[in-house]
N, C-alpha and C positions, 0 to 999 in steps of 0.2 A: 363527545356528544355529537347525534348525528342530526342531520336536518330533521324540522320536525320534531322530535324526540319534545315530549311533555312531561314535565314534571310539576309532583307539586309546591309549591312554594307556600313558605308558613312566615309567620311574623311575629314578633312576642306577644304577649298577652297584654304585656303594659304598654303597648303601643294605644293612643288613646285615638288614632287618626289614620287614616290609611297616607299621610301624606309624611316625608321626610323619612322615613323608615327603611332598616335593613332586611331584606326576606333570606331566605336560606332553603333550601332542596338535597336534598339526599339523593347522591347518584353513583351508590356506592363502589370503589372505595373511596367517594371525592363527596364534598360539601360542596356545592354552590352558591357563592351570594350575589346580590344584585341590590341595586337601589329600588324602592319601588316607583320613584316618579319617574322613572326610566326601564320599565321590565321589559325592553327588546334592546336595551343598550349592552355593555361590556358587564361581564359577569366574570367573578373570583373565581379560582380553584385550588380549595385544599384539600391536603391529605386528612383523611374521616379523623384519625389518631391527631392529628397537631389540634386541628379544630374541634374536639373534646378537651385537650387540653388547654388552651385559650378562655375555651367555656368556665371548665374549673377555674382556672383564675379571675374571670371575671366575677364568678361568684362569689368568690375568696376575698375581691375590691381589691384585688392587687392592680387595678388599673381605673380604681377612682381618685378622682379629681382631686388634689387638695384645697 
């Protein structure tokens, strides 16, 4: 990622607040996440493929709460 460089950042849908929230940016072949009450602090980076995979299971509730 180079100085400067914009992307866009998205948020779920079920986010009811813009506050405490995870965002994510496509900057392919990497996913970026960040917190939102911090969008110029330290940001993730994963591989597009792990982070579809992740996604899949989180849909699947293989990492809901008991």
């Amino acid at each position: 990622m180079t100085e400067g460089t914009r992307h866009e950042w998205r948020r779920s849908s079920r986010s009811t607040s813009g506050e405490n929230c995870v965002e994510v940016a496509a900057l392919e072949p990497r996913i970026l996440v960040r917190d939102s009450k911090a969008p110029d602090g330290p940001r993730l980076s994963f591989d597009a493929a792990v982070w579809r995979g992740f996604t899949r299971q989180i849909k699947a509730g293989a990492h809901d709460r008991a």
